[in-house]
Structure formats: C-alpha cells, structure tokens
C-alpha positions in Angstrom: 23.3 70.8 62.8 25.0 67.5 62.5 28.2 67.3 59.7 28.6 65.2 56.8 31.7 62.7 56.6 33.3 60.7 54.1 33.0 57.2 56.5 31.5 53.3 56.3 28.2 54.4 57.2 27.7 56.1 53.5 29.6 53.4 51.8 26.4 52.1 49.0 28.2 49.3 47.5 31.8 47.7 47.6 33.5 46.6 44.1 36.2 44.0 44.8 38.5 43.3 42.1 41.5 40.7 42.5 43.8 41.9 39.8 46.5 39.1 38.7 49.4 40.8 36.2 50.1 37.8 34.5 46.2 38.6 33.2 47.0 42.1 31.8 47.2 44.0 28.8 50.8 44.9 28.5 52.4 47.9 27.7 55.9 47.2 27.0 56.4 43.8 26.2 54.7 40.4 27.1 57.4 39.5 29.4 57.5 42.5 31.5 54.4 42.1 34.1 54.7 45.3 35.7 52.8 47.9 33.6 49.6 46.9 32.2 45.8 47.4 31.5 42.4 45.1 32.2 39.0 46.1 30.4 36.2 45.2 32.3 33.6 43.1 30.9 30.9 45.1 32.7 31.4 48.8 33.8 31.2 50.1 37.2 29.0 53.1 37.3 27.6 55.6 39.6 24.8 58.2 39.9 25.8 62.2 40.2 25.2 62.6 43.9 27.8 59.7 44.6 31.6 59.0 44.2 34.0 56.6 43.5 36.3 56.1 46.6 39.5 54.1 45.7 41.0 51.8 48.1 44.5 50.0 47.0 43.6 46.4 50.1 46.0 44.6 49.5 49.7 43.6 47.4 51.4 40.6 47.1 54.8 41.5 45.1 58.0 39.3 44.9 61.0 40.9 45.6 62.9 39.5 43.2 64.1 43.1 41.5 68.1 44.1 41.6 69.0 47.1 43.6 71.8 47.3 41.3 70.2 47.2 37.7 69.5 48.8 34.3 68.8 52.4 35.9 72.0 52.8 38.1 74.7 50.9 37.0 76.7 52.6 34.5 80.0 54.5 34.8 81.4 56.9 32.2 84.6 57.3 32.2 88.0 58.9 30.4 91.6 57.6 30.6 94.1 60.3 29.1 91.5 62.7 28.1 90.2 59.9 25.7 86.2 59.0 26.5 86.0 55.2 27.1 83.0 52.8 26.4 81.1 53.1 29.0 81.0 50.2 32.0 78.1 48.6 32.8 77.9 46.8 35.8 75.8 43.4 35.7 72.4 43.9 37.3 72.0 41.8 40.6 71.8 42.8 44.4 75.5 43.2 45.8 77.2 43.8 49.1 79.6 46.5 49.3 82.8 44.4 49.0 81.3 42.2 45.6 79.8 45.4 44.2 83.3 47.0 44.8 85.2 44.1 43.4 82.8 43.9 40.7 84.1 47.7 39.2 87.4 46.9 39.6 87.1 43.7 37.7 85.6 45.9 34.8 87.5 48.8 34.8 91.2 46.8 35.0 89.4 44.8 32.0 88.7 47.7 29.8 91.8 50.0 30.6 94.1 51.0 27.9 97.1 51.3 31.3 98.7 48.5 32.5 96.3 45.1 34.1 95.5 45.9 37.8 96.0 49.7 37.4 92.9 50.0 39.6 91.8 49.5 42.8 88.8 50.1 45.1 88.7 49.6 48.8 85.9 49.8 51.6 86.1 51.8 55.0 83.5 50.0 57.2 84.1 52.6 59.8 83.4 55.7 57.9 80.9 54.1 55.4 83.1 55.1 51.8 85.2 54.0 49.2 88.2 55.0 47.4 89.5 54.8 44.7 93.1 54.8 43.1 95.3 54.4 40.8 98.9 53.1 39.5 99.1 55.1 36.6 100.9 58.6 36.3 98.1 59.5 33.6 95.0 61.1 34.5 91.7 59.0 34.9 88.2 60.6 35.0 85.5 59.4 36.2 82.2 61.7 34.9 80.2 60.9 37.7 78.5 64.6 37.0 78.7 65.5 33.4 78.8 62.0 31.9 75.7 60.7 29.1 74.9 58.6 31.6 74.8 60.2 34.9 70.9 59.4 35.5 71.6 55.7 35.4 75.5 56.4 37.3 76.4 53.6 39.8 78.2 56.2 41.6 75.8 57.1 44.9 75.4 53.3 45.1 79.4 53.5 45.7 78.9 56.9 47.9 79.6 59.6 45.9 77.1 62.8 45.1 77.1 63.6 41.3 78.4 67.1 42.4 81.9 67.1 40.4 83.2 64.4 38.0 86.1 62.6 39.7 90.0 63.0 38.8 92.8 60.8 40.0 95.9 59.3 38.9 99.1 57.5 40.9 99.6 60.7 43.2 95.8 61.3 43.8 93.2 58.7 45.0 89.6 60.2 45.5 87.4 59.2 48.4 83.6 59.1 48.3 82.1 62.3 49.3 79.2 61.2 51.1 78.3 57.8 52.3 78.1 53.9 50.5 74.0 53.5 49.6 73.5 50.1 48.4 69.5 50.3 49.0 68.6 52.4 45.9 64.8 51.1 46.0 63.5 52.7 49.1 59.7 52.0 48.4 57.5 50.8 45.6 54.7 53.0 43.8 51.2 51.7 42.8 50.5 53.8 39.9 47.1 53.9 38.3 44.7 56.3 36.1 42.3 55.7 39.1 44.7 58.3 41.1 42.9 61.5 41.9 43.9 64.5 40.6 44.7 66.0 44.1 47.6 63.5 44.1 50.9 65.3 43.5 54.4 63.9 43.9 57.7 66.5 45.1 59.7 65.5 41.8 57.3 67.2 39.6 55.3 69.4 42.0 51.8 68.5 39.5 49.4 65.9 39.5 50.6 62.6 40.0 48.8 59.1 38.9 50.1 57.7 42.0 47.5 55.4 43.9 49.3 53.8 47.2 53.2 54.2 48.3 54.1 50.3 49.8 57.2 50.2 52.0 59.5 47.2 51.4 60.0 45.6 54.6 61.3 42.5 53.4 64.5 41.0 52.5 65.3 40.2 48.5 63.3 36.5 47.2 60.8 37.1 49.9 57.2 38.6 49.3 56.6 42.2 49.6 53.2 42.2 51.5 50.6 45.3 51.9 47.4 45.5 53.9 45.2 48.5 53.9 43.7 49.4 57.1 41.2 52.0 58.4 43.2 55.3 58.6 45.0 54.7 55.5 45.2 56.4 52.3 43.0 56.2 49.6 41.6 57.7 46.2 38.1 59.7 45.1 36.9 60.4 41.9 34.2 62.3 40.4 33.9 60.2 37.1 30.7 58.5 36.1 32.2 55.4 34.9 35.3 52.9 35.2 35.9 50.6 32.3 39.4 50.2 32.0 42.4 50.1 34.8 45.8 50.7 34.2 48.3 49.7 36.6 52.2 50.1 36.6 54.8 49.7 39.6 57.3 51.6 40.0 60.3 52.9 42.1 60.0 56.5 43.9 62.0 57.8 40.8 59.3 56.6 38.3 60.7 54.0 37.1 59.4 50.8 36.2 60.0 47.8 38.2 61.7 45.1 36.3 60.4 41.8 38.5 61.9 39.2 35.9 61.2 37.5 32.9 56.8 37.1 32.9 57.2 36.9 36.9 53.7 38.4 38.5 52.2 40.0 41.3 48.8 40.5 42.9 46.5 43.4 43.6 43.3 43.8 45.5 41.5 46.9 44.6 38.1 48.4 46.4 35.9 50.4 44.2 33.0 51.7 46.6 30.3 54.0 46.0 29.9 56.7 48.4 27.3 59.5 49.0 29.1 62.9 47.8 28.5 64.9 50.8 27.9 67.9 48.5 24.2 66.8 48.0 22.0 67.5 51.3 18.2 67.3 51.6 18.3 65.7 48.2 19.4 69.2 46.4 23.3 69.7 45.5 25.3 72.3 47.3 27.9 73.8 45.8 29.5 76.2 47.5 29.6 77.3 51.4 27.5 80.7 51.1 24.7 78.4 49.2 24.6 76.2 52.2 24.6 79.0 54.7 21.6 80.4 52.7 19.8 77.6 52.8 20.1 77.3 56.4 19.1 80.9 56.5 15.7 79.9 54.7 15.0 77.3 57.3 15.8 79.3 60.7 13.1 81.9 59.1 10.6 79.3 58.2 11.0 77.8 62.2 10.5 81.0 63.5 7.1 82.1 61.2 5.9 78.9 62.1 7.2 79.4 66.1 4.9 83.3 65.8 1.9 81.6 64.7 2.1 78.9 67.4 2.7 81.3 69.6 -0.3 83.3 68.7 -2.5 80.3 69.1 -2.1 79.1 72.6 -4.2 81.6 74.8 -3.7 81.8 78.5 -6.3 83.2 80.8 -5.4 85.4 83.7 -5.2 82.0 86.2 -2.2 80.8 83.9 -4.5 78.2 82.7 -4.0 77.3 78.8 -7.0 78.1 76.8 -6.2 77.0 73.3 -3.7 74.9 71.5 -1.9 74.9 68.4 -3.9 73.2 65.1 -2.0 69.5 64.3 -1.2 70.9 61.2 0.9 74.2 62.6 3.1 71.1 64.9 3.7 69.0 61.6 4.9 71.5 60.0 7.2 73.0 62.9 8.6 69.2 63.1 9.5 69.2 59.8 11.6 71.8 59.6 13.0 71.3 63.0 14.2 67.5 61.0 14.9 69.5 57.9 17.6 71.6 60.0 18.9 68.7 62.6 19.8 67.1 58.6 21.4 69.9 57.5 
C-alpha cells in the first residue's frame, strides 16, 4: 500500500502574487500601510477533491518602526496622593542611558516638587535602573494599577508590572527584573488566508496568523524573509479566494506603525494541491471507510486468486495442463493496481 503526502509532486498549479502595500485597500487610514485589503480582478478557484495550500515566499519590510512607541511608552504617575497627567515618552528607538534621561527630563518638567527632584541611573553590571528622589513627599509610580499600564514604559526600564512603585527622599526603588529595550521580538504576517488550525498562546483559539518573521536586522535596514522547503505554511478547504487581507503586527497584536505611507512587499504562493482524502477517484472520509474499502479489494484478489487457481490443471508428471483465460489475469491485475494505489 503506498501513502498519500501533502508534497511537490501533487502540487496542480502555482498562483504567485507580488503584493505591494502602498497598492491596498486600507483599513485605518491612507497613511498607515500596514493593514490592508486587495480584490482580485479574477478569482482563484479550485475543484472539491483539491486544496488551497498557502505559502507566505517571501518579505521585504523596512525597519523603520520605534521600539519605544505609542503602545509602551506611557507612565502614570501620583505625587502626594494627587494623580498627575500622564507622561508620554516621545516614540523613537533609545539606548538605555537616552531613554533614561529622556524620563527624567519629563518627570522634573511636570513635577509639582522642586526642578531636578528626580533622578534615574543605569547599573550596566546588573542590567537595572533606579530611581530616586529629593523630595520628603511620597511619589508613585502606578506601574501595575495605572489606566495605562498596557502601554507602561516600565518593562522597557526593567520593572514587572507586579506592584505600583513608591519612593520618596528616604526610599529609592530599583527595577525588579532586568532593562528590555527590544520590546518587538518578531513580526506577525496576519491574513484571513490563515487556517483555522492556527492558534496563538495569548488567546488559546484560532488565530489569523499566516507566517511569524524574525527580525534579524538592525533599525533603517530591511527586514528580509525567504521561505524554504520545511517551513511553515497554510491549507484551506474553501472553494474560492477573491479578496486578501493582510496586516503586520507585533507578537502582542498590535499593529506595526512603519511611518507616514512607508511600504513593504509580500510574495504570496497560492497552489492547488490534490486533497489526499480522495483515493481511486472516490472521497474518503474517515479511517474505518478506508480500511473497508481495502477490505473489499483483498476479497476481490482472493475470489479472483480461487478461480485462477482452479483453472491451471497439472497432470501427475508436474506438467501444466491448462492456463488461466486472459480475461481472469486482467482482472487479477487490476485489482492488484487498484490496491498498490490505495
């Protein structure tokens, strides 16, 4: 019995499509290139007995999003028990010591203490920062319970969102794990071509993501993916594909914000596979209705294997007599192919 595999050799017919944001539909706004929709001016279709298979080829995206930007860089804060404005620290990507000099700037800006009441300082050693102040009133820092704590800047600055921070002239606070400056770890290709046997850890359901791309280069240079054999990719049952939807994203979700109508490419691969369900030109659906059907043949082979058997006579000097009719060998090498197919 030989099996049935998803591989190049059932591959019918390959559907390239170089995708170009700047040529989208957009969802948001027409400056914001990175979730979007093209409508094909002729469908892509497929018969019952095949498949779509999905495969994400290839990515050209500029790096030339903030690490530090509109989802992580706000800080709640209170000074005397009084809620201040919150600070929000200009998007851009920062070392430690600028990004650190940066909240300081801000927060001895907007204090209602005395100018310079804050400071912030880096341990390169141990990877944290601290913070302190001058004043002998109390200064909170609502790195857990604050409106903003899903967009805080505090893990970029080392600290856990477990407890909001308190300090004052007698107590300084210290991050409690480690500086993170690198809050993009990887971008997500997200697409209503995603199968629904995709599932991400944040939600545990069904996920529309379509390919994960590491970033492996450094900010203004091009992020470049290449699929290769072995990789992930996507199949779908649908009969048709009219319209593609395309966002990128962060691993949180979120959508990338490139710049201001700055672009990226996409190559996408619809092919058309055999669906390895269908076998001897009749859909299986279910193991047991492939085991009977195997079943069916082994008893045909051997009814037709009696009847040969019953025609070749032997006489007592070994010597063959009779053979089998033609037509009893056709049909014993039918189902003999019939099986090997199986």
């Amino acid at each position: 019995m030989s099996d049935f595999h998803i591989s190049s050799s059932t591959i019918l017919e390959n559907n390239l499509i170089f995708i170009r944001s700047k040529d989208g539909i957009f969802t948001y706004n027409d400056d914001l290139h990175t979730d979007f929709s093209i409508i094909l001016k002729k469908n892509i279709t497929k018969r019952e007995d095949e498949l779509f298979k999905i495969i994400l080829e290839s990515a050209q995206i500029p790096y030339t999003f903030f690490n530090t930007n509109n989802n992580n860089n706000y800080i709640d804060w209170k000074e005397n028990n009084i809620l201040k404005t919150p600070i929000q620290i200009q998007s851009g990507n920062y070392n430690i010591l600028e990004l650190i000099t940066e909240i300081q700037k801000q927060l001895n800006n907007n204090t209602s203490f005395s100018n310079d009441n804050y400071t912030l300082s880096y341990d390169q050693i141990k990877n944290k920062v601290t913070i302190s102040s001058l004043s002998s009133q109390i200064t909170e820092f609502l790195f857990n319970s604050g409106n903003n704590v899903l967009k805080s800047i505090s893990k970029q600055i080392g600290y856990t969102n477990d407890t909001d921070i308190t300090i004052n002239n007698l107590s300084s606070s210290t991050s409690d794990s480690f500086v993170d400056l690198i809050s993009i770890h990887s971008l997500f290709i997200r697409s209503n071509l995603s199968s629904n046997n995709t599932i991400e850890s944040k939600s545990l359901t069904n996920s529309d993501i379509l390919c994960s791309i590491p970033i492996t280069s450094n900010p203004l240079e091009i992020i470049n993916y290449q699929y290769y054999e072995g990789m992930s990719y996507t199949i779908l049952e649908g009969d048709i594909i009219n319209e593609i939807n395309i966002s990128l994203t962060d691993q949180n979700g979120l959508i990338i914000d490139l710049g201001k109508k700055i672009d990226f490419e996409i190559l996408l691969n619809i092919q058309i596979i055999k669906n390895p369900k269908y076998i001897v030109n009749k859909p299986i659906t279910n193991i047991n209705e492939l085991n009977n059907q195997m079943i069916d043949e082994n008893v045909k082979l051997k009814q037709y294997k009696n009847e040969l058997d019953e025609e070749i006579e032997i006489n007592d000097s070994g010597e063959i007599l009779t053979l089998p009719t033609e037509k009893h060998k056709e049909n014993i090498e039918n189902i003999k192919t019939e099986i090997e197919n199986i």
